[in-house]
Biopython code that builds the backbone (N, CA, C, O; Angstrom):
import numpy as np
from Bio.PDB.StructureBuilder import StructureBuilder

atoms = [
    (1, "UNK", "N", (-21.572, -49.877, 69.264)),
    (1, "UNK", "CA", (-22.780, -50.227, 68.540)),
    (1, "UNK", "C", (-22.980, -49.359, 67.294)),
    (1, "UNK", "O", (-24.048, -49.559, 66.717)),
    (2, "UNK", "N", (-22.095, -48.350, 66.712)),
    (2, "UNK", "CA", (-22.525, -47.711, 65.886)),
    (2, "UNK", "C", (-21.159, -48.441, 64.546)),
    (2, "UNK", "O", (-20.612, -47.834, 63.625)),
    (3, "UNK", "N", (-21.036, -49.573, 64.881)),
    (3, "UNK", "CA", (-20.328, -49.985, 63.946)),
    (3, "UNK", "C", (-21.223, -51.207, 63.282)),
    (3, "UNK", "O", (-21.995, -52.087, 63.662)),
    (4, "UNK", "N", (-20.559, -50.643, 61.879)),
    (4, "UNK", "CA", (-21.844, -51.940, 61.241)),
    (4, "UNK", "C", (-21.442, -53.370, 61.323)),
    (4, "UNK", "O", (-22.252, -54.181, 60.874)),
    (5, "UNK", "N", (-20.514, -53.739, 61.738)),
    (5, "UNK", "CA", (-19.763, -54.944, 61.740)),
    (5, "UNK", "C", (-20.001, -55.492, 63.320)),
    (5, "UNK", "O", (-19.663, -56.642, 63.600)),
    (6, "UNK", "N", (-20.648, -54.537, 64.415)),
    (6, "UNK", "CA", (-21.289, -55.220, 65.391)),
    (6, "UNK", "C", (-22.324, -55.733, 65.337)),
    (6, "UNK", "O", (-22.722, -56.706, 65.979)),
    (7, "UNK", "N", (-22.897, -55.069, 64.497)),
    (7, "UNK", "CA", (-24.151, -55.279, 64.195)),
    (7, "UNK", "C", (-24.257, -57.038, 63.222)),
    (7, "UNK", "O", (-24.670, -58.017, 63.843)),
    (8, "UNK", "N", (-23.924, -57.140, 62.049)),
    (8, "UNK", "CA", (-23.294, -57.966, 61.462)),
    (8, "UNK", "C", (-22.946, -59.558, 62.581)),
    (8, "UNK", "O", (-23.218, -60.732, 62.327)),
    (9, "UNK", "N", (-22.339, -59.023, 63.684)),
    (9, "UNK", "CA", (-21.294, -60.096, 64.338)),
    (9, "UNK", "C", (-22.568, -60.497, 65.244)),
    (9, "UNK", "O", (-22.880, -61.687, 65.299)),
    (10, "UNK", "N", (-23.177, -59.708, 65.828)),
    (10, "UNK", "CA", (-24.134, -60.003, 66.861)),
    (10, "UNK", "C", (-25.337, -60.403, 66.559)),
    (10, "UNK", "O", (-25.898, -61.376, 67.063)),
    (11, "UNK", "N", (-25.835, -59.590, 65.633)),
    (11, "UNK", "CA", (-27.347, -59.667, 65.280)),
    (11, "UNK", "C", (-27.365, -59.625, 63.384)),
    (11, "UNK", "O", (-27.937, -58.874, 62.594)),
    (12, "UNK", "N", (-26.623, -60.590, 63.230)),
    (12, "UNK", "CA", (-26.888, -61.406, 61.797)),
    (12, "UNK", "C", (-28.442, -61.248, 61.181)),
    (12, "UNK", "O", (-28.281, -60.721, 60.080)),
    (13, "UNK", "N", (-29.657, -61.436, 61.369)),
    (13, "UNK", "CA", (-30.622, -61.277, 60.600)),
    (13, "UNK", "C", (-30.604, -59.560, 60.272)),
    (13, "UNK", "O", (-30.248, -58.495, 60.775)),
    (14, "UNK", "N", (-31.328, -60.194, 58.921)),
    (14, "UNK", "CA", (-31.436, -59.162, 58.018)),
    (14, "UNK", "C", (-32.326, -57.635, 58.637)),
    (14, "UNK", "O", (-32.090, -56.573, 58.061)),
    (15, "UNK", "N", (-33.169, -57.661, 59.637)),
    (15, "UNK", "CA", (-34.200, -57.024, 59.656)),
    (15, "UNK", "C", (-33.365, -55.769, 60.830)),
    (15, "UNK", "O", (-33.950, -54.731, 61.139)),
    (16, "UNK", "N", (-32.014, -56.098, 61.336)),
    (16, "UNK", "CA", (-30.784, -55.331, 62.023)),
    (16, "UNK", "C", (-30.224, -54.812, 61.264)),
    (16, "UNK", "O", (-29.436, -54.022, 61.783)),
    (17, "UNK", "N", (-30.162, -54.821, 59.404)),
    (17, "UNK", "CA", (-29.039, -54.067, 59.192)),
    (17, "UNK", "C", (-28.995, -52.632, 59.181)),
    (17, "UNK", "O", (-28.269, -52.190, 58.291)),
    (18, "UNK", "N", (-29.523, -51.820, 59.864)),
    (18, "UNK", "CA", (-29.469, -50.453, 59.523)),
    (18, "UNK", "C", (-29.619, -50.102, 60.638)),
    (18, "UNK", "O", (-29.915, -48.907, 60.630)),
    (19, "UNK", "N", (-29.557, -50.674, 62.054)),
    (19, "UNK", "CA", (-29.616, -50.402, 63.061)),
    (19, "UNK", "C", (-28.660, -49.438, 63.412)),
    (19, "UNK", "O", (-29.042, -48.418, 63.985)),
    (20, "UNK", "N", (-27.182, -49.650, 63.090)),
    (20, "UNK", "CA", (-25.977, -48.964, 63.678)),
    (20, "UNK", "C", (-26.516, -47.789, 63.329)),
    (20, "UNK", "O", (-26.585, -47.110, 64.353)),
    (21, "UNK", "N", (-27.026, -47.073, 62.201)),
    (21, "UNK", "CA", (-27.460, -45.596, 62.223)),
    (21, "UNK", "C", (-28.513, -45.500, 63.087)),
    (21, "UNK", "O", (-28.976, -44.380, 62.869)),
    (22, "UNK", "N", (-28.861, -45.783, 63.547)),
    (22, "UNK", "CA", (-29.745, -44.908, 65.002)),
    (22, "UNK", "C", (-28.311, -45.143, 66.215)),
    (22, "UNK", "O", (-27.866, -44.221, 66.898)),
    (23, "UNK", "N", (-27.959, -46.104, 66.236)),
    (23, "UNK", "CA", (-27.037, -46.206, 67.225)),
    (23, "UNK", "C", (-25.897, -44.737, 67.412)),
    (23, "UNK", "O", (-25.462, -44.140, 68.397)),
    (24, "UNK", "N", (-25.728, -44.576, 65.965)),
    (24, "UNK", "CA", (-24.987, -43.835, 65.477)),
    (24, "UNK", "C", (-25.610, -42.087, 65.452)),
    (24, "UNK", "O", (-24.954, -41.292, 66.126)),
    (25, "UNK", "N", (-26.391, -41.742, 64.965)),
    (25, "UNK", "CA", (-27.809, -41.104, 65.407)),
    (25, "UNK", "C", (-27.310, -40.098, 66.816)),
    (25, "UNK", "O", (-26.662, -39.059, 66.950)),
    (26, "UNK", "N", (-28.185, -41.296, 67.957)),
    (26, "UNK", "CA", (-27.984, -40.935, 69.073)),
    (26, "UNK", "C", (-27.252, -40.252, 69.308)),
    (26, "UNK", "O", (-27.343, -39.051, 69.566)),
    (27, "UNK", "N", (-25.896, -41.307, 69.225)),
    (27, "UNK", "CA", (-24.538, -40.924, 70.276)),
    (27, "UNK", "C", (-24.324, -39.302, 69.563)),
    (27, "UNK", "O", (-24.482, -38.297, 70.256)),
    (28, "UNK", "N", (-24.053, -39.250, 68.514)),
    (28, "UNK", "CA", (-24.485, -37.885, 67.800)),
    (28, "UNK", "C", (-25.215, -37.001, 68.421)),
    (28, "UNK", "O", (-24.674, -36.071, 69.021)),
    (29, "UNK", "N", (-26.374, -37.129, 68.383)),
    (29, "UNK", "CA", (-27.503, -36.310, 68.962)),
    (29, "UNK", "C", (-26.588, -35.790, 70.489)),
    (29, "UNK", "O", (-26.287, -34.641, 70.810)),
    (30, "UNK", "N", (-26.359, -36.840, 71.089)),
    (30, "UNK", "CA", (-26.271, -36.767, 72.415)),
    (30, "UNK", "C", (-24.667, -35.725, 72.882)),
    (30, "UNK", "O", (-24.421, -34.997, 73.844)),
    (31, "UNK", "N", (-23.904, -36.112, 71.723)),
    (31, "UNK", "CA", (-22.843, -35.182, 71.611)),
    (31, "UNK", "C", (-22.884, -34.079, 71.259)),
    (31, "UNK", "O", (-22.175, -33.333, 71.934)),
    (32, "UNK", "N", (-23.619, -33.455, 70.177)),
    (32, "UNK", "CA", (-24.317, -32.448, 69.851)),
    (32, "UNK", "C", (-24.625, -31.430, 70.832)),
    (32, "UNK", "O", (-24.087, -30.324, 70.781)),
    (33, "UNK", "N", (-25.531, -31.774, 71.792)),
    (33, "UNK", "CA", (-26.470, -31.758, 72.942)),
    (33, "UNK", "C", (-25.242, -31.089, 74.276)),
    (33, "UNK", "O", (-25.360, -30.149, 75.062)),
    (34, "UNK", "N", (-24.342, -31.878, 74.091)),
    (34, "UNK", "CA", (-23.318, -31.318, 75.249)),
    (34, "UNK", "C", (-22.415, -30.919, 74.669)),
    (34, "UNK", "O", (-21.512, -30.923, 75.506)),
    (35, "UNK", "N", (-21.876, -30.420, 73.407)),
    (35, "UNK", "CA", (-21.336, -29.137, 73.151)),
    (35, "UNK", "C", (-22.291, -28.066, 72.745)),
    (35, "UNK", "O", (-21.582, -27.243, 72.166)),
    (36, "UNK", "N", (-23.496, -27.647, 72.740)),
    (36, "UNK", "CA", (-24.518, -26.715, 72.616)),
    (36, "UNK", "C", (-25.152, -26.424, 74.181)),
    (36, "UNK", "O", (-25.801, -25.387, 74.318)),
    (37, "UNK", "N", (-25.006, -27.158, 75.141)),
    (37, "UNK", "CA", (-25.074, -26.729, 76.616)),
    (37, "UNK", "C", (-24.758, -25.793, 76.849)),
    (37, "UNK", "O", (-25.550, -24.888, 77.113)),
    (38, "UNK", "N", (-23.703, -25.675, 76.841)),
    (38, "UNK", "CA", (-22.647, -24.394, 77.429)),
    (38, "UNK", "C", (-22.837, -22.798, 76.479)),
    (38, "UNK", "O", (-22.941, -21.639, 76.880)),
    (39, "UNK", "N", (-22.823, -23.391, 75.086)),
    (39, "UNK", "CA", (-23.263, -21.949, 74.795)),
    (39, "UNK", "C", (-25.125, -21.353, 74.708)),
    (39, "UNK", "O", (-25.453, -20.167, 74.662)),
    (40, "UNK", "N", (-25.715, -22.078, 74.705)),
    (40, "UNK", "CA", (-27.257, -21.630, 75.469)),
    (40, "UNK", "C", (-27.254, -21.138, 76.902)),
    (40, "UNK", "O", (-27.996, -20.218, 77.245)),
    (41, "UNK", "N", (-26.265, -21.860, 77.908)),
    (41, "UNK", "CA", (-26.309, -21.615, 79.505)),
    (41, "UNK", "C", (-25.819, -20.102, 78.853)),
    (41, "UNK", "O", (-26.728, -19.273, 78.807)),
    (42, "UNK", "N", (-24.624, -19.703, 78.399)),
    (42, "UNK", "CA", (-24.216, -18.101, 78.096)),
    (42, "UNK", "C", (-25.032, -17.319, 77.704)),
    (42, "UNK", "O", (-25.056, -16.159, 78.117)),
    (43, "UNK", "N", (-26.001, -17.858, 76.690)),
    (43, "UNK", "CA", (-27.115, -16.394, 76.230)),
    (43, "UNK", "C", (-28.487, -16.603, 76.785)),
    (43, "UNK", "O", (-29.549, -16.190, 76.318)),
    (44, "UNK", "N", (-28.188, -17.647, 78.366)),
    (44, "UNK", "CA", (-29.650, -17.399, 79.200)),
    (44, "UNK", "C", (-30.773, -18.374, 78.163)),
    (44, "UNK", "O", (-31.840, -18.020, 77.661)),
    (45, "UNK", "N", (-30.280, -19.295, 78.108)),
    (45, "UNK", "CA", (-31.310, -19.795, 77.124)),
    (45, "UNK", "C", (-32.083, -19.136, 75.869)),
    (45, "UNK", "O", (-32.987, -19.658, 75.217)),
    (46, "UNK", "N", (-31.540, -17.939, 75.704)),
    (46, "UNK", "CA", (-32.465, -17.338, 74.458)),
    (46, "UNK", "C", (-31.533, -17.352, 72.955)),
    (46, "UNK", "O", (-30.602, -16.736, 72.437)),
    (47, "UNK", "N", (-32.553, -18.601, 72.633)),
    (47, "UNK", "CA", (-31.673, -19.637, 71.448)),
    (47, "UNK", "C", (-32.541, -18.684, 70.280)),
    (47, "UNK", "O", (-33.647, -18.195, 70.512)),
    (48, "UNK", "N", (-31.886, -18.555, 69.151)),
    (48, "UNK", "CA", (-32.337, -18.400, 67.795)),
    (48, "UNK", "C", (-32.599, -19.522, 67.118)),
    (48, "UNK", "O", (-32.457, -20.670, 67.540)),
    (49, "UNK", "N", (-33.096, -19.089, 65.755)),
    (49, "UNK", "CA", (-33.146, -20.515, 64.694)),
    (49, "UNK", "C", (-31.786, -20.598, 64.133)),
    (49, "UNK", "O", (-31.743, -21.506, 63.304)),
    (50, "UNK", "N", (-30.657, -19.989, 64.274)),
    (50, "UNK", "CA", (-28.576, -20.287, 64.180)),
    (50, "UNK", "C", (-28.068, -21.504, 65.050)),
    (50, "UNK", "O", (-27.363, -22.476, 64.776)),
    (51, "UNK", "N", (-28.741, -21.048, 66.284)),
    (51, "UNK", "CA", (-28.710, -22.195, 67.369)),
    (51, "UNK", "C", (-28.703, -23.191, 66.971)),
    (51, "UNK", "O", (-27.604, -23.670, 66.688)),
    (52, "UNK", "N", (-30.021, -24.055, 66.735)),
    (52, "UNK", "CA", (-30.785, -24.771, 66.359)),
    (52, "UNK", "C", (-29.810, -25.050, 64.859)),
    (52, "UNK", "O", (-29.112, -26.035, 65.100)),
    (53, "UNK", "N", (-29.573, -24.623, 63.663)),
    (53, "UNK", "CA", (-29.264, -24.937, 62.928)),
    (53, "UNK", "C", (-27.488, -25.295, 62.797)),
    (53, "UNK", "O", (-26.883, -25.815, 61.859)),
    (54, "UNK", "N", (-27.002, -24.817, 64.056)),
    (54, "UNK", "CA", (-25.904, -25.460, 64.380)),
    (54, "UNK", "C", (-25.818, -26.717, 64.928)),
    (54, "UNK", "O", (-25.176, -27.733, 64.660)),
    (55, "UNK", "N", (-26.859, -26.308, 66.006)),
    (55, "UNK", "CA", (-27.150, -28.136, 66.388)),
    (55, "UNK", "C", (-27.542, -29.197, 65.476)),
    (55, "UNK", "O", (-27.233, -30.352, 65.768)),
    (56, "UNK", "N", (-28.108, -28.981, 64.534)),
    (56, "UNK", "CA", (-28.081, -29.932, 63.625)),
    (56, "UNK", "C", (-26.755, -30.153, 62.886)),
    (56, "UNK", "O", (-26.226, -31.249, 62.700)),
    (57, "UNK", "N", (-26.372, -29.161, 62.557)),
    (57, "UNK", "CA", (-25.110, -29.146, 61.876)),
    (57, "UNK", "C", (-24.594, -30.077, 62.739)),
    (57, "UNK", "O", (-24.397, -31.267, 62.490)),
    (58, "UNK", "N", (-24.446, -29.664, 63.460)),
    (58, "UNK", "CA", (-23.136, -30.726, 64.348)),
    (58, "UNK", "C", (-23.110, -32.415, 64.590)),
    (58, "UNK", "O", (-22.168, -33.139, 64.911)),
    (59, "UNK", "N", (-24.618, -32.760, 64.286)),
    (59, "UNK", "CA", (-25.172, -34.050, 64.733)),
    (59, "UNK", "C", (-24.632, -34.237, 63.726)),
    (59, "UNK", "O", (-23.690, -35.028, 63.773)),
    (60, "UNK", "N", (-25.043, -33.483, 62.121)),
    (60, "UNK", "CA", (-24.828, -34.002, 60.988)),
    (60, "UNK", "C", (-23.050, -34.662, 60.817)),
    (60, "UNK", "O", (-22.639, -35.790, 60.546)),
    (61, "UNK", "N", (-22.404, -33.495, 61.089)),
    (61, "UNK", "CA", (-20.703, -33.891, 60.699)),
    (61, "UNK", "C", (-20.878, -34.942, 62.051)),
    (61, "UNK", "O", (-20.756, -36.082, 61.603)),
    (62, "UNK", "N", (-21.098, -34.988, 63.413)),
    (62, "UNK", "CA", (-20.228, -35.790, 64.216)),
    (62, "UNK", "C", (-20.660, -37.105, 63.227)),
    (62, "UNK", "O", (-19.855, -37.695, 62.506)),
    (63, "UNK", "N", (-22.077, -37.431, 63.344)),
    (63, "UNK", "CA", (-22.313, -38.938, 62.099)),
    (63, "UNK", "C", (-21.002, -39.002, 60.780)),
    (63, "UNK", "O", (-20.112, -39.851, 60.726)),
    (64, "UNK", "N", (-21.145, -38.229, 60.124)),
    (64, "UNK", "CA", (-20.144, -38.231, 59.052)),
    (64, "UNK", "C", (-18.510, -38.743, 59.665)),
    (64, "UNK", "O", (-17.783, -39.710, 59.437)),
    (65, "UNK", "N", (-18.458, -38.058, 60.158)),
    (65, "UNK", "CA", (-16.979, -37.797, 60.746)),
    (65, "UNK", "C", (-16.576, -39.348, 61.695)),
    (65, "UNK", "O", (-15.476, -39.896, 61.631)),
    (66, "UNK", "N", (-17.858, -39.893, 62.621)),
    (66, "UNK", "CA", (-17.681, -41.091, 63.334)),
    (66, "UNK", "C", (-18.259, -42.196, 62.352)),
    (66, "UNK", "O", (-18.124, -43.248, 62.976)),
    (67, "UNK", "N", (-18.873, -42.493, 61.046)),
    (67, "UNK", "CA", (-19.143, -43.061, 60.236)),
    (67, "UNK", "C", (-17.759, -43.182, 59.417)),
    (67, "UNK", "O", (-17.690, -44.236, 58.785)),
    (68, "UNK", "N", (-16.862, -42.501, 59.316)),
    (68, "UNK", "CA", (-15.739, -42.533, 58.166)),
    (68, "UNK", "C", (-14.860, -43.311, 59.300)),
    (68, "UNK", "O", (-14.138, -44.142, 58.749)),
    (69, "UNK", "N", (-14.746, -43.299, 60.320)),
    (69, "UNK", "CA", (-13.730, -43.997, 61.169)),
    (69, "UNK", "C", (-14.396, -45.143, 61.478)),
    (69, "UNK", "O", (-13.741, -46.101, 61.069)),
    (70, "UNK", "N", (-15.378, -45.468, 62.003)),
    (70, "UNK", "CA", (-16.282, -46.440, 62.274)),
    (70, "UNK", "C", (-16.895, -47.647, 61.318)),
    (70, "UNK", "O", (-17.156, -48.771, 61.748)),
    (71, "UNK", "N", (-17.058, -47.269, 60.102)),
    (71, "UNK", "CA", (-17.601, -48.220, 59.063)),
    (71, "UNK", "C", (-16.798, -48.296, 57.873)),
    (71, "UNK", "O", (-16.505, -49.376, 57.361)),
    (72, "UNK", "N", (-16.460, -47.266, 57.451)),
    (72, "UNK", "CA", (-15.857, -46.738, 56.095)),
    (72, "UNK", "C", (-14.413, -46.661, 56.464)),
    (72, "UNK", "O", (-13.609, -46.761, 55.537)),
    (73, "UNK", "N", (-13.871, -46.466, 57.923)),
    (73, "UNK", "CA", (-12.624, -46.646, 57.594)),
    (73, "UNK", "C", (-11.023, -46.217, 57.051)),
    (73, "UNK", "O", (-9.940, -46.802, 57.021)),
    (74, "UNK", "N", (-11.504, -44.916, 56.664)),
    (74, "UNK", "CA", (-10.741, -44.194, 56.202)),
    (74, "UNK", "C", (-10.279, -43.340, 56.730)),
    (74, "UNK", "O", (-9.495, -42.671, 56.056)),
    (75, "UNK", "N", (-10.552, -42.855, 58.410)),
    (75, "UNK", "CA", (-9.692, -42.190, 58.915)),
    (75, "UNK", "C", (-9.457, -42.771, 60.429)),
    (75, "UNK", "O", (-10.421, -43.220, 61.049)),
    (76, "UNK", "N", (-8.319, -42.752, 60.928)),
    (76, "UNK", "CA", (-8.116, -43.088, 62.438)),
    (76, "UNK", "C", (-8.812, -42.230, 63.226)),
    (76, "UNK", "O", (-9.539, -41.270, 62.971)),
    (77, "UNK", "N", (-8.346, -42.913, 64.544)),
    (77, "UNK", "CA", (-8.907, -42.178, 65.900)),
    (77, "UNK", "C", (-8.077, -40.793, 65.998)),
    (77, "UNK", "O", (-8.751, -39.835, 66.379)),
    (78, "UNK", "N", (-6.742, -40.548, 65.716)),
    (78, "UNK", "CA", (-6.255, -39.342, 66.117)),
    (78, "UNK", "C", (-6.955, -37.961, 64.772)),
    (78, "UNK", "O", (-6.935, -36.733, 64.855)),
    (79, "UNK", "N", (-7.360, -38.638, 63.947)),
    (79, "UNK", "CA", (-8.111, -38.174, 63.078)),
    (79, "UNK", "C", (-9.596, -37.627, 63.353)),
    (79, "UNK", "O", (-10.065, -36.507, 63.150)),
    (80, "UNK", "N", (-10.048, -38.526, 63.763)),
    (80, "UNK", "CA", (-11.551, -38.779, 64.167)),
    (80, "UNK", "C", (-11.445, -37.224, 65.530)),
    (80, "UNK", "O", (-12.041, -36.148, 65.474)),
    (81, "UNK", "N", (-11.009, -37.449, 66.008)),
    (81, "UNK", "CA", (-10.585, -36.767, 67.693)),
    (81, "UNK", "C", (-10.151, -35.003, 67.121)),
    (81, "UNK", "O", (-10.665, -33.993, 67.601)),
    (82, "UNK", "N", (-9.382, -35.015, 66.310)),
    (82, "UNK", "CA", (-8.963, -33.656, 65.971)),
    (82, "UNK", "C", (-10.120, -33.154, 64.911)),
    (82, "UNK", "O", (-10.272, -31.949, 64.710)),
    (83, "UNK", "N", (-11.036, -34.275, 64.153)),
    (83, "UNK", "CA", (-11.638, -33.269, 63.687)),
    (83, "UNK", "C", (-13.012, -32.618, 64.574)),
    (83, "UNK", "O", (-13.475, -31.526, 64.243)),
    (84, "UNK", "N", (-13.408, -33.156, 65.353)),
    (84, "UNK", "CA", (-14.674, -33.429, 66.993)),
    (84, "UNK", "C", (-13.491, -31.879, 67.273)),
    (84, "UNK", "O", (-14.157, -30.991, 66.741)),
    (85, "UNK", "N", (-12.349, -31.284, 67.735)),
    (85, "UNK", "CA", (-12.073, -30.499, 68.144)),
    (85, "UNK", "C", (-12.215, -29.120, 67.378)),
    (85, "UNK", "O", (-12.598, -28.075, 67.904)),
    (86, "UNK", "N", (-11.811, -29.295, 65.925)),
    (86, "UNK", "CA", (-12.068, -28.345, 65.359)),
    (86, "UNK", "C", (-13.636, -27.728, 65.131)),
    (86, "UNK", "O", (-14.119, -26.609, 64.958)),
    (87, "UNK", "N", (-14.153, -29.142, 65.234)),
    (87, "UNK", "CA", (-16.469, -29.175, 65.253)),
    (87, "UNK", "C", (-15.877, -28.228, 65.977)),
    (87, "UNK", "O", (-15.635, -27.181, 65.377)),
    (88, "UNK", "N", (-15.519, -28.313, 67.311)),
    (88, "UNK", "CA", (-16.311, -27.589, 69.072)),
    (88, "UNK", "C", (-15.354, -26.057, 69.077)),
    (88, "UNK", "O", (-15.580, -25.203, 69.933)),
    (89, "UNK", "N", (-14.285, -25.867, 68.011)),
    (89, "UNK", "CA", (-13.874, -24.679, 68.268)),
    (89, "UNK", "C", (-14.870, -24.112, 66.768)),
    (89, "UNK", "O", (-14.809, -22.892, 66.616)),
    (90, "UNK", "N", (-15.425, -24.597, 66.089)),
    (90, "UNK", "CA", (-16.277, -23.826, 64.694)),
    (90, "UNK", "C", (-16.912, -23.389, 65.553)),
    (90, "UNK", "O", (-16.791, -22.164, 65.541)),
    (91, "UNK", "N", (-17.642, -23.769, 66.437)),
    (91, "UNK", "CA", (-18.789, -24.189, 66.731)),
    (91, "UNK", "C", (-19.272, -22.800, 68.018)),
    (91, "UNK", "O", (-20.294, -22.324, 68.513)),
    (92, "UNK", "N", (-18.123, -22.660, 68.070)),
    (92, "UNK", "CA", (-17.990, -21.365, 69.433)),
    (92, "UNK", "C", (-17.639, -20.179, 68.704)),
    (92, "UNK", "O", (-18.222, -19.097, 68.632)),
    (93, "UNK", "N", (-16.651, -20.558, 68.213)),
    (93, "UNK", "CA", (-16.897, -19.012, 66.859)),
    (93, "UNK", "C", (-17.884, -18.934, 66.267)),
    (93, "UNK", "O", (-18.452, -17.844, 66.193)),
    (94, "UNK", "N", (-18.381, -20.018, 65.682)),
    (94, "UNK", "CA", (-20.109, -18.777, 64.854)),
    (94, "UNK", "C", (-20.636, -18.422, 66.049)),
    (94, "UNK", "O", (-20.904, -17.226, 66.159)),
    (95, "UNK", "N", (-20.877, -19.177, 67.048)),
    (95, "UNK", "CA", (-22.378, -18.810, 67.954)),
    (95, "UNK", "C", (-21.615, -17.491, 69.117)),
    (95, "UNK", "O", (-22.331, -16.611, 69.594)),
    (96, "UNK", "N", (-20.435, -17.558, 69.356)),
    (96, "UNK", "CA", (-20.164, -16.549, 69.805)),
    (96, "UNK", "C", (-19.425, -15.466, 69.584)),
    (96, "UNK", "O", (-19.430, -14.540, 70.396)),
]
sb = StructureBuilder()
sb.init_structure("model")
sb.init_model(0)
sb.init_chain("A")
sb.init_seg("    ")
for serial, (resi, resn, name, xyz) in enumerate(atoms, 1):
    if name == "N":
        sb.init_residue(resn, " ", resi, " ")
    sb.init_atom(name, np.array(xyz, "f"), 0.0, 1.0, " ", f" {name:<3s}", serial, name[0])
structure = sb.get_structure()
């Protein structure tokens, strides 16, 4: 669902087209969310505003990063997949 061409195929009226970004959004959010688990469970829940501004960070690139494979097209899945790995190893070096 975070492809705009489902959107398009399924739900043709106009008042759907911008749907795939929340779709897209989410799954983000939600990925975000479970690579930032594990390093909050380590510092006991006592998050800073770094925390927090990583977690956004991360929502931000996974959208980017699953938007360029997903709509735009310009990079594959083994692409898409290695760069989600390098996110989750940045992502443990700043915060830890």
């Amino acid at each position: 669902m975070k492809q705009k061409d489902w959107w398009k195929t399924n739900y043709p009226d106009n008042k759907y087209k911008y749907d795939y970004i929340a779709a897209l959004f989410m799954h983000s959010l939600s990925w975000s969310f479970m690579i930032m688990l594990p390093i909050a469970t380590f510092f006991s829940f006592n998050i800073d505003s770094f925390f927090f501004f990583m977690f956004f960070t991360n929502t931000v690139c996974h959208m980017c990063v699953d938007d360029a494979k997903a709509n735009d097209k310009v990079i594959n899945l083994v692409q898409d997949q290695f760069a989600h790995i390098v996110q989750i190893i940045w992502t443990w070096f700043l915060c830890l």
